[in-house]
VOGUGU-928051 format. One record per residue (C-alpha): residue number from 1; z, y, x negated. Coordinates in Angstrom, 1 decimal. Layout:
BEGIN
<pt><lose>NUM</lose><c3>Z</c3><c2>Y</c2><c1>X</c1></pt>
...
//
This chain:
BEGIN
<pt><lose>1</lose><c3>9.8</c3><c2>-14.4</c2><c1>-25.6</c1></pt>
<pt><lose>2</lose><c3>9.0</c3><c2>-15.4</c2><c1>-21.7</c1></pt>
<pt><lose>3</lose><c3>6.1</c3><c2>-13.3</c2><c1>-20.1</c1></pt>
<pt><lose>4</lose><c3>7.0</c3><c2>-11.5</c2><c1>-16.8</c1></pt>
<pt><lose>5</lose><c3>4.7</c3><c2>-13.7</c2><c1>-15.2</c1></pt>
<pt><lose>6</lose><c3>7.0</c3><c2>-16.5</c2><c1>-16.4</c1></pt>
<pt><lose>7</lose><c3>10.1</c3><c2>-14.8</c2><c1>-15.6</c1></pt>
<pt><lose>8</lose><c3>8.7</c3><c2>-13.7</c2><c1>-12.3</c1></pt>
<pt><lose>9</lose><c3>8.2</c3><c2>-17.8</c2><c1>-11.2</c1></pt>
<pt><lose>10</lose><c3>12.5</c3><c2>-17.4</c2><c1>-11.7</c1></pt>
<pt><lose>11</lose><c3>12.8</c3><c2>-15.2</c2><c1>-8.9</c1></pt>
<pt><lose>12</lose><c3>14.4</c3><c2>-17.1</c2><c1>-5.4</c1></pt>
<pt><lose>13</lose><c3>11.7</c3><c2>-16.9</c2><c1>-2.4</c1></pt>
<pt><lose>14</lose><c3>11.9</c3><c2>-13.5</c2><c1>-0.9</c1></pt>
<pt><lose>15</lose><c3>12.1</c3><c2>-11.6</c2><c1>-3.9</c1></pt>
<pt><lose>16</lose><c3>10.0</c3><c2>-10.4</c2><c1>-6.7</c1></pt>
<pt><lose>17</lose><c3>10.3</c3><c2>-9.9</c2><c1>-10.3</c1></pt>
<pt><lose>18</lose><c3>10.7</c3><c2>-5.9</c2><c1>-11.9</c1></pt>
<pt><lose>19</lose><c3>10.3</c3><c2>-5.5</c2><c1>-15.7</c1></pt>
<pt><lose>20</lose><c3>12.6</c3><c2>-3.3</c2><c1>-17.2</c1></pt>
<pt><lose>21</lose><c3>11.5</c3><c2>0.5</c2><c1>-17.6</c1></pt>
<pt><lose>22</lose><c3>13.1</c3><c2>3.7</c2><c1>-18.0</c1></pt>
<pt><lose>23</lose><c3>13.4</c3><c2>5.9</c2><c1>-15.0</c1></pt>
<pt><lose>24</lose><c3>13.4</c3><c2>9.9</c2><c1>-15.6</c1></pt>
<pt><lose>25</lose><c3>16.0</c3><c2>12.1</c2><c1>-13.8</c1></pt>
<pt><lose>26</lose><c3>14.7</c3><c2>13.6</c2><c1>-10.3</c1></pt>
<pt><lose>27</lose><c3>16.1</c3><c2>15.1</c2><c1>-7.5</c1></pt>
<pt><lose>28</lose><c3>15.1</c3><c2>13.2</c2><c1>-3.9</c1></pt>
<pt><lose>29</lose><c3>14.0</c3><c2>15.1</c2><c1>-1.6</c1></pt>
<pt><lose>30</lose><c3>17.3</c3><c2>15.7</c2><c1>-0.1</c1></pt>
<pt><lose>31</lose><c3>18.3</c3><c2>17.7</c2><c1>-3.1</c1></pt>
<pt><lose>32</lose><c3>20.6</c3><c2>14.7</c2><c1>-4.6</c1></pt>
<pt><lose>33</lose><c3>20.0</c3><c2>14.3</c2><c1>-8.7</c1></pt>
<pt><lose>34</lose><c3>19.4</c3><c2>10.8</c2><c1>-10.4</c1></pt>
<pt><lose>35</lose><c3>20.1</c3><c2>10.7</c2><c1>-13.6</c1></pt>
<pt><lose>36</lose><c3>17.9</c3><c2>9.0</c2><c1>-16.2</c1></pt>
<pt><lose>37</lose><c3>18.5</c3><c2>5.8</c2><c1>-17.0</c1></pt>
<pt><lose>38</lose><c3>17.3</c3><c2>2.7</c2><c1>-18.8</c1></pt>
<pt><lose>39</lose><c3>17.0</c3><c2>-0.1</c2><c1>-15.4</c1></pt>
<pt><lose>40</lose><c3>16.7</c3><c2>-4.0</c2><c1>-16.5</c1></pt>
<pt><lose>41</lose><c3>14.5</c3><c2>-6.3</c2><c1>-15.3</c1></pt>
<pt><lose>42</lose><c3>15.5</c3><c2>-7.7</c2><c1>-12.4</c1></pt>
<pt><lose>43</lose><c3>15.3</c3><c2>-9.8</c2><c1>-9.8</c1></pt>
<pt><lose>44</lose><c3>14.4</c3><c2>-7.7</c2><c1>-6.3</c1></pt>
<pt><lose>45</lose><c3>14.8</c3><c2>-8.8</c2><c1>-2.8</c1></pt>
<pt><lose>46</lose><c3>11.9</c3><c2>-7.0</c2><c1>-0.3</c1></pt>
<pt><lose>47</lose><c3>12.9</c3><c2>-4.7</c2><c1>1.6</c1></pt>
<pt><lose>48</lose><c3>10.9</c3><c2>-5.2</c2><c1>4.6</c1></pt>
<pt><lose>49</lose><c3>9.3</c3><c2>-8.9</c2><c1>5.9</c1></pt>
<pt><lose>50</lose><c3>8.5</c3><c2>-9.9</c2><c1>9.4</c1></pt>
<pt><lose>51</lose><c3>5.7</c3><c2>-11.7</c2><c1>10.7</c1></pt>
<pt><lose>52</lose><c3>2.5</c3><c2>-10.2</c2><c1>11.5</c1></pt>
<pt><lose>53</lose><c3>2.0</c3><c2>-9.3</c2><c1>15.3</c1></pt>
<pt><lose>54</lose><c3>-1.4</c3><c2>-7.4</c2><c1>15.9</c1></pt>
<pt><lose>55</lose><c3>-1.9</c3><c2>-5.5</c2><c1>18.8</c1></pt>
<pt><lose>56</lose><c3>-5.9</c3><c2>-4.9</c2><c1>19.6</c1></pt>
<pt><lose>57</lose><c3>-5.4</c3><c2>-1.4</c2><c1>21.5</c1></pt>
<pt><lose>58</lose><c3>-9.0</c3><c2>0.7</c2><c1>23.0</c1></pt>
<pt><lose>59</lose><c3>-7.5</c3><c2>3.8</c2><c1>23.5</c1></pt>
<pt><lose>60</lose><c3>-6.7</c3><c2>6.9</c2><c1>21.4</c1></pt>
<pt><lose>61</lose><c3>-2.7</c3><c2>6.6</c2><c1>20.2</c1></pt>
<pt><lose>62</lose><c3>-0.3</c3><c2>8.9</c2><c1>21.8</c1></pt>
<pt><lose>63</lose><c3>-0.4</c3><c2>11.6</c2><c1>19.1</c1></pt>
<pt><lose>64</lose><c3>-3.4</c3><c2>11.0</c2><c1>17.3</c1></pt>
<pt><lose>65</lose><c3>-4.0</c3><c2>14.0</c2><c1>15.2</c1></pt>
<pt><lose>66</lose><c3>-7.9</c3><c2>13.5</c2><c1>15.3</c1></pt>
<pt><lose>67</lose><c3>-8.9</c3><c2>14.5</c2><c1>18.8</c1></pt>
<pt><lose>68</lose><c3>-12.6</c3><c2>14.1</c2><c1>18.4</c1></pt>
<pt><lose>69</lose><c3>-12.5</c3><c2>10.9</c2><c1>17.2</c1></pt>
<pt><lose>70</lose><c3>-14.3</c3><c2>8.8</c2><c1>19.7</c1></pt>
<pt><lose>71</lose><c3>-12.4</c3><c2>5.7</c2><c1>20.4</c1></pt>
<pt><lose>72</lose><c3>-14.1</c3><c2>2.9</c2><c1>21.9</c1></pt>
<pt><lose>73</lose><c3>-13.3</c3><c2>-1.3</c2><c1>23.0</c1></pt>
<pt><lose>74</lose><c3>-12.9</c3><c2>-4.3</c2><c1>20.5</c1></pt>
<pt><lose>75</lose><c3>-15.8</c3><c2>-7.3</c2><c1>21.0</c1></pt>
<pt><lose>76</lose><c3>-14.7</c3><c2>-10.4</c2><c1>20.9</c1></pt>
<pt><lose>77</lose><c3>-16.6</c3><c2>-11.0</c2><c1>17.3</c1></pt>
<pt><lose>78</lose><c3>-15.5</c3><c2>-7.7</c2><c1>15.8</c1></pt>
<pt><lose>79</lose><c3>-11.5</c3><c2>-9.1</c2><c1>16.7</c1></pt>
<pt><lose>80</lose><c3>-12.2</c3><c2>-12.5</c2><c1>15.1</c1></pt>
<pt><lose>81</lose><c3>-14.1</c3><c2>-10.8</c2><c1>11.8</c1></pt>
<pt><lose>82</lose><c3>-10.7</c3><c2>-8.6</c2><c1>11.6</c1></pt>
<pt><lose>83</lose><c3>-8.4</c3><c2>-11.1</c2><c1>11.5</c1></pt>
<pt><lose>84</lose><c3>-10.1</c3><c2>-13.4</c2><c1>9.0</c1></pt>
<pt><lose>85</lose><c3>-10.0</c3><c2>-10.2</c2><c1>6.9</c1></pt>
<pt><lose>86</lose><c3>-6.1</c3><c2>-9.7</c2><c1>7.7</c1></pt>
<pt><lose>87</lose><c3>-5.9</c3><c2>-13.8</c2><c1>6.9</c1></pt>
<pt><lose>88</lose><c3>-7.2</c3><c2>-13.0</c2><c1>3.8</c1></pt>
<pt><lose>89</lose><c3>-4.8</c3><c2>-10.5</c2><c1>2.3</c1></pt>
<pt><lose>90</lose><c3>-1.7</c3><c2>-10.9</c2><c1>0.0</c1></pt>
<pt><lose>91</lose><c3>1.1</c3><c2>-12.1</c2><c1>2.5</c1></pt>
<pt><lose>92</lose><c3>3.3</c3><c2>-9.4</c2><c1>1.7</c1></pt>
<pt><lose>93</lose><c3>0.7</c3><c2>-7.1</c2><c1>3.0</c1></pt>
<pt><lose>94</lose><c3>0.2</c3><c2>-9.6</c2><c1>6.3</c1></pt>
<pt><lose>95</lose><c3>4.6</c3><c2>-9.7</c2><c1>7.0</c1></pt>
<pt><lose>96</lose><c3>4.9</c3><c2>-5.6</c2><c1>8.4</c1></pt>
<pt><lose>97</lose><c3>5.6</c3><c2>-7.0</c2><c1>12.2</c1></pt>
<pt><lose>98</lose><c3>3.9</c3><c2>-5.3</c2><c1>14.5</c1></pt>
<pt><lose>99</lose><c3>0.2</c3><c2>-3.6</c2><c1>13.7</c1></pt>
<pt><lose>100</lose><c3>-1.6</c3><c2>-1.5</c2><c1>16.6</c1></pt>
<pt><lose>101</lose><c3>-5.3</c3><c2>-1.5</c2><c1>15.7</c1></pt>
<pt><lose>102</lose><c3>-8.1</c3><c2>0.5</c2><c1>17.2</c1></pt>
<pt><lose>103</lose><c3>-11.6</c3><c2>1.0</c2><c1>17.4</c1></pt>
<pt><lose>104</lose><c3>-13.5</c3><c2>4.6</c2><c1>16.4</c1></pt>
<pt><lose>105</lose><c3>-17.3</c3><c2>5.3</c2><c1>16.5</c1></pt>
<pt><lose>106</lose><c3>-16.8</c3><c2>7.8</c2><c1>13.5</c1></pt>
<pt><lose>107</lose><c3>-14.1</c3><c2>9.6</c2><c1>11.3</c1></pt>
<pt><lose>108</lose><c3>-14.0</c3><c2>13.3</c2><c1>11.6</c1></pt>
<pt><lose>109</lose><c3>-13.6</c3><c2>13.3</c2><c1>7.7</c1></pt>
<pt><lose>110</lose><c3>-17.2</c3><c2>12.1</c2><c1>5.7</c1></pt>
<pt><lose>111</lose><c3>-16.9</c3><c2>8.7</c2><c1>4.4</c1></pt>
<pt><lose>112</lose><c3>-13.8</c3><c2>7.7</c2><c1>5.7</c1></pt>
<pt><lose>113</lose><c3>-13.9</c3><c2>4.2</c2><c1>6.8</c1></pt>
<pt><lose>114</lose><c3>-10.9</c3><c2>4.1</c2><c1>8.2</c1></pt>
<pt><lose>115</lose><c3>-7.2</c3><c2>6.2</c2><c1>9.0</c1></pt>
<pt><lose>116</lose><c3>-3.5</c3><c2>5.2</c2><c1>9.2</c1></pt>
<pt><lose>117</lose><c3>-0.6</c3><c2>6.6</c2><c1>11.0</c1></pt>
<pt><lose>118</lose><c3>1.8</c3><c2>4.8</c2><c1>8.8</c1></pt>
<pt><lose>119</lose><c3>5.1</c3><c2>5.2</c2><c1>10.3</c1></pt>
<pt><lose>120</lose><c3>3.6</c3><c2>4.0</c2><c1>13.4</c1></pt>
<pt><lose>121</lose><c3>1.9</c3><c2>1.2</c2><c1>12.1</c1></pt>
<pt><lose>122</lose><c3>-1.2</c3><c2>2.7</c2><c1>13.4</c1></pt>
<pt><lose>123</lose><c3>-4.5</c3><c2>1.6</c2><c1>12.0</c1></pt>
<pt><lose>124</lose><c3>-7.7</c3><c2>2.5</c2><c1>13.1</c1></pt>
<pt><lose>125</lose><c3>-11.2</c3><c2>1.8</c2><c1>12.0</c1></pt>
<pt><lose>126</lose><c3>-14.3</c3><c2>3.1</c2><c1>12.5</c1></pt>
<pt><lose>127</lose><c3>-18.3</c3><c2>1.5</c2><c1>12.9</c1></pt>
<pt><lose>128</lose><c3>-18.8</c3><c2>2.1</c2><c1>8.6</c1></pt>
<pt><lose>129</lose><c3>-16.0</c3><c2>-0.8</c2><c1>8.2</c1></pt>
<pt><lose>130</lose><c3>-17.6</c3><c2>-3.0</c2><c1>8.7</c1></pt>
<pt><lose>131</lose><c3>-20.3</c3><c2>-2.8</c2><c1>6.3</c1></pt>
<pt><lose>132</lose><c3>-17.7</c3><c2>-0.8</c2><c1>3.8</c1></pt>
<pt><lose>133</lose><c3>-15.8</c3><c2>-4.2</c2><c1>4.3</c1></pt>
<pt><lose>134</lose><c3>-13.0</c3><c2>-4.8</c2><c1>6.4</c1></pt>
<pt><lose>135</lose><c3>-11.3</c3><c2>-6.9</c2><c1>3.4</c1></pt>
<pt><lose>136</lose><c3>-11.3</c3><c2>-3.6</c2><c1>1.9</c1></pt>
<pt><lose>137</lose><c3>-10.7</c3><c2>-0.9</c2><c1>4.5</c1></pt>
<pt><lose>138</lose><c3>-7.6</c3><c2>-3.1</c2><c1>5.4</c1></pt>
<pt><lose>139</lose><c3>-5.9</c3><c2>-4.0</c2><c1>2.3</c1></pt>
<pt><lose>140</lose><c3>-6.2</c3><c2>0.5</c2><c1>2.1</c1></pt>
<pt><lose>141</lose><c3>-4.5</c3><c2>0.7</c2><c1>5.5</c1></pt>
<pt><lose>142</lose><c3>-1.9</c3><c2>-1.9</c2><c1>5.1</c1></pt>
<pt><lose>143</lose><c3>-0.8</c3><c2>-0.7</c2><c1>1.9</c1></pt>
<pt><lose>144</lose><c3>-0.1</c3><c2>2.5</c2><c1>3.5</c1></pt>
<pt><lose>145</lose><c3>2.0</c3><c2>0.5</c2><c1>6.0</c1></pt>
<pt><lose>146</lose><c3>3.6</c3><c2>-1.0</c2><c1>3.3</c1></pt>
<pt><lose>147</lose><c3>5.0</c3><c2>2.3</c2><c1>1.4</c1></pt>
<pt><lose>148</lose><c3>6.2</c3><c2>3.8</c2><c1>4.6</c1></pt>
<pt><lose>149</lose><c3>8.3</c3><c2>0.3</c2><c1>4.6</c1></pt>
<pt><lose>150</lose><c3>9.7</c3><c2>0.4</c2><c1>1.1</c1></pt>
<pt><lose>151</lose><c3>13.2</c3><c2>1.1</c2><c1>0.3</c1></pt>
<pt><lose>152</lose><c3>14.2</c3><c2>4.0</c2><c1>-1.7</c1></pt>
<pt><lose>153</lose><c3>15.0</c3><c2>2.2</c2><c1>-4.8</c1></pt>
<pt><lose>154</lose><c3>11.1</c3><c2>0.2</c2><c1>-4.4</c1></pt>
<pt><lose>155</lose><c3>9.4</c3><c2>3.6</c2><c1>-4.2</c1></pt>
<pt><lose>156</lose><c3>11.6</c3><c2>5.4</c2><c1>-6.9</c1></pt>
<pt><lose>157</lose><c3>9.9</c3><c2>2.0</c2><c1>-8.6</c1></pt>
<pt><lose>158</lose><c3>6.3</c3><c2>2.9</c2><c1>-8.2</c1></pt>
<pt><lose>159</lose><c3>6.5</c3><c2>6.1</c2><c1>-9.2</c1></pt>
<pt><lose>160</lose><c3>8.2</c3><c2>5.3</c2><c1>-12.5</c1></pt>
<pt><lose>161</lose><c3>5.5</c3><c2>2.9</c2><c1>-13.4</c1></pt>
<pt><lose>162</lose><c3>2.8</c3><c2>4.7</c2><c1>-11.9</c1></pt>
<pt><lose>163</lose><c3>4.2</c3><c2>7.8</c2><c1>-13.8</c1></pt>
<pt><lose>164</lose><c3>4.8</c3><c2>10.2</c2><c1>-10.9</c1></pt>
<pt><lose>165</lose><c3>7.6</c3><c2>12.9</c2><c1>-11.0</c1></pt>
<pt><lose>166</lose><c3>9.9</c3><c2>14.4</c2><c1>-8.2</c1></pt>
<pt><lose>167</lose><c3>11.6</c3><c2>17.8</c2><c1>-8.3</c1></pt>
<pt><lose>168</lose><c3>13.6</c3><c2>18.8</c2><c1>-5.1</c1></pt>
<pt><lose>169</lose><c3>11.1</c3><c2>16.7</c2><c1>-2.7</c1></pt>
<pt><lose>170</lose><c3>7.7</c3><c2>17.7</c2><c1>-4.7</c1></pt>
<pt><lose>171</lose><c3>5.6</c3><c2>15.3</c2><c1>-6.6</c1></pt>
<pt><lose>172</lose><c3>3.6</c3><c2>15.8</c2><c1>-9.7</c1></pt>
<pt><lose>173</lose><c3>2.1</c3><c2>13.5</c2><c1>-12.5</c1></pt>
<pt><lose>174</lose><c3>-0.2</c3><c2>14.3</c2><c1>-15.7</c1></pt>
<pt><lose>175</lose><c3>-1.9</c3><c2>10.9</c2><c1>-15.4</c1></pt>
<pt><lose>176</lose><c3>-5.7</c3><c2>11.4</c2><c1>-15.1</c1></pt>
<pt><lose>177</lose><c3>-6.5</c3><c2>7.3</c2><c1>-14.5</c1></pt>
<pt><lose>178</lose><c3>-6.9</c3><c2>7.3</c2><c1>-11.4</c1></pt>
<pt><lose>179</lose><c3>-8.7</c3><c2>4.4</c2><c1>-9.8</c1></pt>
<pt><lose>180</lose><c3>-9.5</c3><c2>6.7</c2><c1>-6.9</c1></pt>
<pt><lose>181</lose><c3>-9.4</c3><c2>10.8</c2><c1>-7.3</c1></pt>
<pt><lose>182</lose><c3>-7.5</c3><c2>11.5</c2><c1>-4.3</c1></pt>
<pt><lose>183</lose><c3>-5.0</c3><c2>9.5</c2><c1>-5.8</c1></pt>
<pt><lose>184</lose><c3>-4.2</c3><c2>12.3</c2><c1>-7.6</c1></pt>
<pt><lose>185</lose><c3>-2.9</c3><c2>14.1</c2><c1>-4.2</c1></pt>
<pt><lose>186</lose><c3>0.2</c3><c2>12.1</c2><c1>-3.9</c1></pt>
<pt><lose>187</lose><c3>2.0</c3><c2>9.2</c2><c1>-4.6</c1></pt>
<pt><lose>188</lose><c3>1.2</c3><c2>7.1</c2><c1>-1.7</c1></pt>
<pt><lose>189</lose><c3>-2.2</c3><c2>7.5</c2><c1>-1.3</c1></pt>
<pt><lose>190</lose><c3>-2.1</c3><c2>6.7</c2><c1>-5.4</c1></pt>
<pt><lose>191</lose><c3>-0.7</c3><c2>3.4</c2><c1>-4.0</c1></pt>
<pt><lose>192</lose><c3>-2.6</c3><c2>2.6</c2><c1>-1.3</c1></pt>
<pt><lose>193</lose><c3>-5.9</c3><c2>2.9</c2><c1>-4.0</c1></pt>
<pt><lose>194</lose><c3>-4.0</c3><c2>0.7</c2><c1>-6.8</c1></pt>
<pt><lose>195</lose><c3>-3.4</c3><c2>-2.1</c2><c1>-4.1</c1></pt>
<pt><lose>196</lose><c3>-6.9</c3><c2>-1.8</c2><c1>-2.5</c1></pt>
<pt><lose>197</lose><c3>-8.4</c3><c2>-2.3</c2><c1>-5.9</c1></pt>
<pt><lose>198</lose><c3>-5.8</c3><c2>-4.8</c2><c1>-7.3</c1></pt>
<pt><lose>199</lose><c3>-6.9</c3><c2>-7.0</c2><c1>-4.3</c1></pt>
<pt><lose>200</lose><c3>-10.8</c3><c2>-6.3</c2><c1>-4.1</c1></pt>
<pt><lose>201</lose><c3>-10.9</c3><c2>-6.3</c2><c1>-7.9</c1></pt>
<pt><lose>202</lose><c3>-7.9</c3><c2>-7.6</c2><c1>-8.9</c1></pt>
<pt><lose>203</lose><c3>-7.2</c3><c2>-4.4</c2><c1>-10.6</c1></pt>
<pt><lose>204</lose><c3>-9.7</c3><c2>-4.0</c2><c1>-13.0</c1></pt>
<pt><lose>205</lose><c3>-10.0</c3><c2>0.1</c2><c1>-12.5</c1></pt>
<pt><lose>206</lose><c3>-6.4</c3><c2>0.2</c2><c1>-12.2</c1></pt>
<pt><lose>207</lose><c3>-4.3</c3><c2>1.6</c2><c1>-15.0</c1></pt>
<pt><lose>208</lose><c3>-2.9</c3><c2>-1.8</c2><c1>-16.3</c1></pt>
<pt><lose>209</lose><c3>1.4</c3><c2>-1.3</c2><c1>-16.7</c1></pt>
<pt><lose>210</lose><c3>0.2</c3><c2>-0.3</c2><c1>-12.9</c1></pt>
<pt><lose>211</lose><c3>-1.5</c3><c2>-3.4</c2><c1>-12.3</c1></pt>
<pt><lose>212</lose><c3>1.4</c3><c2>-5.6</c2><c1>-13.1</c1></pt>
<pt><lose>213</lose><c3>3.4</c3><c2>-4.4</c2><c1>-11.2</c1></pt>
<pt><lose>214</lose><c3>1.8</c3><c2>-4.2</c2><c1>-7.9</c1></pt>
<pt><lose>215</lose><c3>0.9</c3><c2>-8.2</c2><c1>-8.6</c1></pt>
<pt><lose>216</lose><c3>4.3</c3><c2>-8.3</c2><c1>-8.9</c1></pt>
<pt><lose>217</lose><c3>5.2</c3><c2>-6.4</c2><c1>-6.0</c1></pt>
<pt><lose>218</lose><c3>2.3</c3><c2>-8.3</c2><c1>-3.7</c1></pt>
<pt><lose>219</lose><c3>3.3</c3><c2>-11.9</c2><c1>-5.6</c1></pt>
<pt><lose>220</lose><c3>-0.2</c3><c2>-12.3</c2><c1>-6.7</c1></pt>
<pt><lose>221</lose><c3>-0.5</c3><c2>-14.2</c2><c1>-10.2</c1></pt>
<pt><lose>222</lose><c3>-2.3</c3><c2>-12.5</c2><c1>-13.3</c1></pt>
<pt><lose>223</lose><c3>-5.6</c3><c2>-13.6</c2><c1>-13.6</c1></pt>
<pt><lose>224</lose><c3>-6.8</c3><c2>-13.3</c2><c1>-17.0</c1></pt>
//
């Protein structure tokens, strides 16, 4: 029998390869039911792919919800380090079209390297990136990007392998693997963790049904 990392090198350009699984019934958040059902492995064409077109910005975004964050300019070093780190990630994390990145001295949260207004394609990092790792505070940020780009039918994906359930909008799991505990909060910051690490670490802290498919999803091969 083929591997899915053989059946996956089947797919056309564009799309990526989905193992079969069984998908629980749940209600979307707009009340409609799914039934359960048994979904084969497939062949799926990405939802979302354009180009990557950063935007260095020095001011606070229109809206930002963390008025004390002090925002500050780019150098010309710290813009070159960032996008050798953005050169560096898995393509489909690079193709989200346009990114707005800014500069903050410090989170108003402890530890927090860097923040996200997904749905803005807001990303903002602060002076601890740096030595946290660009690499990594990106791949984070972009991967929250990312889910606020998926299709339905890619998220309803996720959270089938990833084990999540819905009931009339609300979330729940009884996984305790996380590779990150806020993870455990809700599904997409579940995802954004699994991607980090399956591109820092290629995974290894990362439940591994998980795993596969986000190397799947990101059309990384399995390194074993």
């Amino acid at each position: 029998m083929m591997s899915s990392w053989a059946l996956a090198d089947q797919c056309p350009s564009g799309q990526y390869f989905v193992s079969a699984y069984s998908r629980d019934s749940y209600y979307r958040q707009d009340g409609t039911f799914v039934k359960a059902t048994n979904v084969d492995a497939h062949c799926r064409t990405y939802n979302f792919s354009s180009p990557l077109k950063l935007k260095f910005e020095d001011q606070m975004p229109q809206g930002w919800p963390y008025q004390l964050d002090l925002f500050k300019k780019w150098t010309t070093i710290e813009k070159r380090d960032v996008k050798k780190a953005l050169d560096s990630l898995p393509k489909r994390l690079r193709d989200l079209g346009e990114i707005k990145i800014y500069r903050a001295v410090k989170s108003s949260f402890p530890n927090n390297h860097a923040s996200s207004g997904p749905d803005d394609s807001v990303i903002v990092l602060y002076d601890s990136a740096k030595k946290f790792g660009y690499k990594q505070a990106l791949a984070h940020e972009m991967s929250h990007v990312l889910f606020s780009k998926l299709s339905a039918d890619e998220k309803e994906e996720y959270y089938s392998f990833s084990d999540w359930k819905q009931n009339r909008g609300s979330f729940y799991t009884k996984r305790n693997d996380f590779s990150e505990s806020d993870g455990s909060l809700f599904p997409e910051e579940d995802f954004a963790n699994n991607v980090e690490h399956v591109v820092i670490k290629n995974g290894s802290s990362v439940n591994r049904r998980i795993s596969d498919y986000l190397k799947l999803l990101l059309g990384l091969k399995n390194e074993k």
